[in-house]
Backbone as CSV, one residue per row, in Angstrom:
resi,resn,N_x,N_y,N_z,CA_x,CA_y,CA_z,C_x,C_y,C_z
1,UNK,-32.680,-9.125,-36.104,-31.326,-9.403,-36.531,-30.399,-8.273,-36.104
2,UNK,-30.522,-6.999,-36.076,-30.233,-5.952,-35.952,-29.708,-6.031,-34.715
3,UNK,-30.617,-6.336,-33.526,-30.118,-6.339,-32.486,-29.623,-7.138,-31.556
4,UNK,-29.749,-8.272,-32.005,-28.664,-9.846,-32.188,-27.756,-8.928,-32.464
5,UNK,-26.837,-8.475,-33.816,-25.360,-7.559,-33.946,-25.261,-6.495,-32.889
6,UNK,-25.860,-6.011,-32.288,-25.730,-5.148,-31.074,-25.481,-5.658,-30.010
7,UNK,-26.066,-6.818,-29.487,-25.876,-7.627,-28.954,-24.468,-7.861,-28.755
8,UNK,-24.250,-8.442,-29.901,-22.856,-9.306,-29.975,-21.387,-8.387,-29.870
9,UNK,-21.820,-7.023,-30.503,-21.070,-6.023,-30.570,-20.439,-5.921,-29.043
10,UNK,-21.276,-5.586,-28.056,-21.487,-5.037,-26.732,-20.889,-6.001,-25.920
11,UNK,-20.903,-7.298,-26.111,-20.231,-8.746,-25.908,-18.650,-8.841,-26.021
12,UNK,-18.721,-8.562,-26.854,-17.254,-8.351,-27.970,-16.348,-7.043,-27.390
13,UNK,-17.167,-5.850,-26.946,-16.184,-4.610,-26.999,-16.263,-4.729,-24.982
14,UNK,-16.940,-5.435,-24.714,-17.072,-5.930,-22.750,-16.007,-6.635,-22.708
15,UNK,-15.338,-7.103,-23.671,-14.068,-7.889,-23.053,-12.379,-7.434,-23.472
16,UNK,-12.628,-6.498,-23.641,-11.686,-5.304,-24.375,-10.578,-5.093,-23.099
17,UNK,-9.694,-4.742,-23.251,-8.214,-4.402,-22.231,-7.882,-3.244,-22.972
18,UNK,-8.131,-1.860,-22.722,-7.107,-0.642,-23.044,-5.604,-1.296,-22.856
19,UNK,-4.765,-0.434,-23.398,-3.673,0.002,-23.940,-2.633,0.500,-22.511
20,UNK,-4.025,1.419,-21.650,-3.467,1.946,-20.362,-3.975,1.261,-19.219
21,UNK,-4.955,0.162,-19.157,-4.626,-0.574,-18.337,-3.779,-1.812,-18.327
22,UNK,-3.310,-2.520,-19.641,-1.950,-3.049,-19.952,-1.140,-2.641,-19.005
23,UNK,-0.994,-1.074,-19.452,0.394,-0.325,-19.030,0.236,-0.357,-17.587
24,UNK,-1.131,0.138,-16.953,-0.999,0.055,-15.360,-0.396,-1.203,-14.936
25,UNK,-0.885,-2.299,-15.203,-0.679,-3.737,-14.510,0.833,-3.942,-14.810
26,UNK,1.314,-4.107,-16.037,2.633,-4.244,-16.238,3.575,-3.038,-15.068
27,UNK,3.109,-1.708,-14.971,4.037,-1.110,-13.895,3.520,-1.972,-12.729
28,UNK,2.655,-2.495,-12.264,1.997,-2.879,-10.720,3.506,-4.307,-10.816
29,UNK,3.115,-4.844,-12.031,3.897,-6.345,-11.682,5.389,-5.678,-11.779
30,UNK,5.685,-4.931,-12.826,7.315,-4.366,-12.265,7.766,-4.023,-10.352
31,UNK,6.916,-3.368,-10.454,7.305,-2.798,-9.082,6.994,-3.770,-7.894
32,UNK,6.497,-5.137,-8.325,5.932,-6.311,-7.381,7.647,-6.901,-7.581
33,UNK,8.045,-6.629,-8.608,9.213,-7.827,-8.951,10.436,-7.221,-8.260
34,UNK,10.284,-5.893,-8.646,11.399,-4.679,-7.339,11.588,-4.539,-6.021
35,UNK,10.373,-5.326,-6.070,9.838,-5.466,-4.256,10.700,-6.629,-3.586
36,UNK,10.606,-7.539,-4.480,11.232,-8.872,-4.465,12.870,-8.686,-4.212
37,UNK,13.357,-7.553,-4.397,14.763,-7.963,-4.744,15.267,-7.448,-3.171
38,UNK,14.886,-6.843,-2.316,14.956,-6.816,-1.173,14.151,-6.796,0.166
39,UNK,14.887,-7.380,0.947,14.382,-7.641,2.168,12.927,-6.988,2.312
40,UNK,11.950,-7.295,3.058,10.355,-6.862,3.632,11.082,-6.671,4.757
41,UNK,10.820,-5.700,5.252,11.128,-5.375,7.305,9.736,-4.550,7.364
42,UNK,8.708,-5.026,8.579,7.784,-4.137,8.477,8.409,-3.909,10.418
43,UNK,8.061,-2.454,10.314,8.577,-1.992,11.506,7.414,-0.934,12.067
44,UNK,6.546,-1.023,12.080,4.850,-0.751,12.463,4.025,-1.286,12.147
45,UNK,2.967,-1.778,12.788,1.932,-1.932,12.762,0.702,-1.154,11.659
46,UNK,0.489,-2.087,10.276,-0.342,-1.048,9.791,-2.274,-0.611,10.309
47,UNK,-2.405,0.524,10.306,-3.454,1.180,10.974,-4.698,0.745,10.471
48,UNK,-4.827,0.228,9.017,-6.399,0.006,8.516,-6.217,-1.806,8.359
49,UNK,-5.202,-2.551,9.279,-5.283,-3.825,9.290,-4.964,-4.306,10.652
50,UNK,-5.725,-5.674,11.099,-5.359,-6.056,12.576,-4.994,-7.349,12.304
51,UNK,-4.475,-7.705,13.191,-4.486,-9.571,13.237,-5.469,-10.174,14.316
52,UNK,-6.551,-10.835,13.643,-7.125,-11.155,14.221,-7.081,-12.351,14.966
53,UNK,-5.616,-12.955,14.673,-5.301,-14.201,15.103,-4.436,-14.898,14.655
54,UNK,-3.566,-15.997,15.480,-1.975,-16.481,14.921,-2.463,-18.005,15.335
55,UNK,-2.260,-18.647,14.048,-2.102,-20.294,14.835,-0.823,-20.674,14.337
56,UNK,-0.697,-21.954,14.559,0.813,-22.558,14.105,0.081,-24.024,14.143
57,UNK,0.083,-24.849,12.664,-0.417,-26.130,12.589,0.678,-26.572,11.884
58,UNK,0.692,-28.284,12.574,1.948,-29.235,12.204,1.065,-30.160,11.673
59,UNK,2.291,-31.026,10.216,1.580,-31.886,9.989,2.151,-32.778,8.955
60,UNK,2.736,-33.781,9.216,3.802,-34.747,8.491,4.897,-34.293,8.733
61,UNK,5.542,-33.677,9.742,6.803,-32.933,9.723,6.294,-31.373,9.052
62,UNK,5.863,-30.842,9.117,5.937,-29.753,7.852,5.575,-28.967,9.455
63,UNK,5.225,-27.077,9.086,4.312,-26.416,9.955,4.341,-25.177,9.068
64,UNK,3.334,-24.710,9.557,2.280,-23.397,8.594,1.960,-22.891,9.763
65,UNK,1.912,-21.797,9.206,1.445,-20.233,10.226,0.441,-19.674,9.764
66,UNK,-0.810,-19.737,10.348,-1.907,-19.252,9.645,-2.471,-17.750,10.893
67,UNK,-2.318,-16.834,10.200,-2.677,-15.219,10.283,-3.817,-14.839,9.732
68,UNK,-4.805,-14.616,10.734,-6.398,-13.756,10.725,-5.899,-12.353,10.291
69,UNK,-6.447,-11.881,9.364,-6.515,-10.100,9.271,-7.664,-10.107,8.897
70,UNK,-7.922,-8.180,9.500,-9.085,-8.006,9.767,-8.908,-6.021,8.912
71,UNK,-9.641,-5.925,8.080,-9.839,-4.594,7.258,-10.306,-4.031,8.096
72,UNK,-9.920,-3.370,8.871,-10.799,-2.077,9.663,-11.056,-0.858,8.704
73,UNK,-10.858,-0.792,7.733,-11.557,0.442,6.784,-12.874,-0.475,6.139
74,UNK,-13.452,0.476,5.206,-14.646,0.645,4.738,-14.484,0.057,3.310
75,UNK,-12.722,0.439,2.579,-12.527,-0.203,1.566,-11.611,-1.121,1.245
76,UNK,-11.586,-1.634,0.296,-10.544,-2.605,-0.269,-8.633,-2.243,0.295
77,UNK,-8.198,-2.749,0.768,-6.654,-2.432,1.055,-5.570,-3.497,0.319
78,UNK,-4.815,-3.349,0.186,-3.986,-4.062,-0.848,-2.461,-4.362,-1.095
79,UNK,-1.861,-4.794,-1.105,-0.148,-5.023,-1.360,0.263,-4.322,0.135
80,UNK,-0.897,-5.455,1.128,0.356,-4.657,2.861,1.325,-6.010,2.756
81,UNK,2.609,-5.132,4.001,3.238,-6.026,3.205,3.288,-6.023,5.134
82,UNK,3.873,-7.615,4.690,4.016,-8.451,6.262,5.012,-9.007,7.070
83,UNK,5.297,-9.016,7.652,6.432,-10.158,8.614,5.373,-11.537,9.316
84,UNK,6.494,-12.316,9.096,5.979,-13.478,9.851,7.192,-14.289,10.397
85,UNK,7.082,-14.701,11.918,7.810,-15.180,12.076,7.865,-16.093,13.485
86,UNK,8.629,-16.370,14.524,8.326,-16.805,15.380,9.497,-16.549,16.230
87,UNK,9.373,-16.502,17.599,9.879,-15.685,18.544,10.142,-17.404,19.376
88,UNK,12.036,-17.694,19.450,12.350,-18.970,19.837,12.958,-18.173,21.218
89,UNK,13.724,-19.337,21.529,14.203,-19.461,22.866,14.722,-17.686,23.610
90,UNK,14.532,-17.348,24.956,15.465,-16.094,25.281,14.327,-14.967,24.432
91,UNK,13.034,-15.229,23.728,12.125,-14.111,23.140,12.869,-13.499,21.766
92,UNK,13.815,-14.633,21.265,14.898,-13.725,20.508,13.792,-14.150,19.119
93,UNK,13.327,-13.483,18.045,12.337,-13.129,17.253,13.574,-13.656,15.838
94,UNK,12.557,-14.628,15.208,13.263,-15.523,13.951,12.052,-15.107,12.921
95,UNK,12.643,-14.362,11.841,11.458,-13.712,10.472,11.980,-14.792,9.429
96,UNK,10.526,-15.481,9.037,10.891,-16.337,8.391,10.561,-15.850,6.459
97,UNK,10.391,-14.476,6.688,9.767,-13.830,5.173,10.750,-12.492,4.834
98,UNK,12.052,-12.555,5.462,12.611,-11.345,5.229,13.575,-11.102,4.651
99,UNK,13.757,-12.662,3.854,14.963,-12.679,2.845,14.820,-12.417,1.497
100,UNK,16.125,-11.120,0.834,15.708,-11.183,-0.703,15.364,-12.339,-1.405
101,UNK,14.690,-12.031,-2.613,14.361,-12.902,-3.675,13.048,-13.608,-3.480
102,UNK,12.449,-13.536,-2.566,11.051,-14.674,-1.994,10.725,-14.202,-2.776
103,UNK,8.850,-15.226,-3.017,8.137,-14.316,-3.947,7.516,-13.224,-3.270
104,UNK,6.929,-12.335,-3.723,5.777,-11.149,-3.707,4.940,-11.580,-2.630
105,UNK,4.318,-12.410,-3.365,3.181,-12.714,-1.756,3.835,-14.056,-0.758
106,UNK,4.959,-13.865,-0.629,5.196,-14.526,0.555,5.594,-13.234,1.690
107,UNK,5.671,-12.095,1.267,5.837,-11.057,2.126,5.232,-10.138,1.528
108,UNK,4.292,-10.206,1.672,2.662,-8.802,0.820,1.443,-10.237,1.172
109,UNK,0.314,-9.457,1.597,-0.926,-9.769,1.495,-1.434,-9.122,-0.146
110,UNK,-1.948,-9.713,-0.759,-2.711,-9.384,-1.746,-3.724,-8.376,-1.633
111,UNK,-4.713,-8.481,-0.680,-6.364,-7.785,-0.925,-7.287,-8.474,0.114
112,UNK,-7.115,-7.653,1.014,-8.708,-7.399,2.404,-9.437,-6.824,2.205
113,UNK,-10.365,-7.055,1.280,-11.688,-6.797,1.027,-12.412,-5.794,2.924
């Protein structure tokens, strides 16, 4: 019986949220929402990410841009933030992610494992 309540204890205190990781996440999502309020311009190439590839698929009228990245580090990388766009007539370059207000991850990658 004893250790059935130990058990359950260990169960119980495994699903616990500190106080200061609250506080971390709430600053992460502030500063996601700050991010939001202006323009993304990425104007280099970041170094521990590649593109491993660009398609462009149509489909009922609609089209999507689907972007390969590739983690060239060893660890987790996180909140890169991106341009996407497409380069029309004359090479003249149209960013379709660089207007205030979008959400967060329409201009940020989340997490490349």
């Amino acid at each position: 019986m004893a250790l059935a309540g130990l058990s359950l204890v260990a169960v119980a205190s495994a699903g616990c949220v500190s106080t200061e990781q609250k506080a971390t996440w709430a600053h992460l999502q502030d500063a996601r929402i700050i991010a939001t309020q202006k323009p993304t311009i990425v104007t280099r190439a970041n170094d521990e990410v590649r593109v491993t590839g660009v398609e462009l698929l149509h489909s009922g009228g609609r089209v999507a841009i689907v972007v390969g990245l590739r983690n060239t580090t060893s660890r987790a990388v996180n909140d890169i933030p991106i341009s996407v766009g497409l380069r029309g007539r004359r090479g003249i370059r149209v960013y379709l992610n660089r207007a205030p207000g979008l959400d967060y991850f329409k201009t940020h990658v989340g997490v490349i494992a």
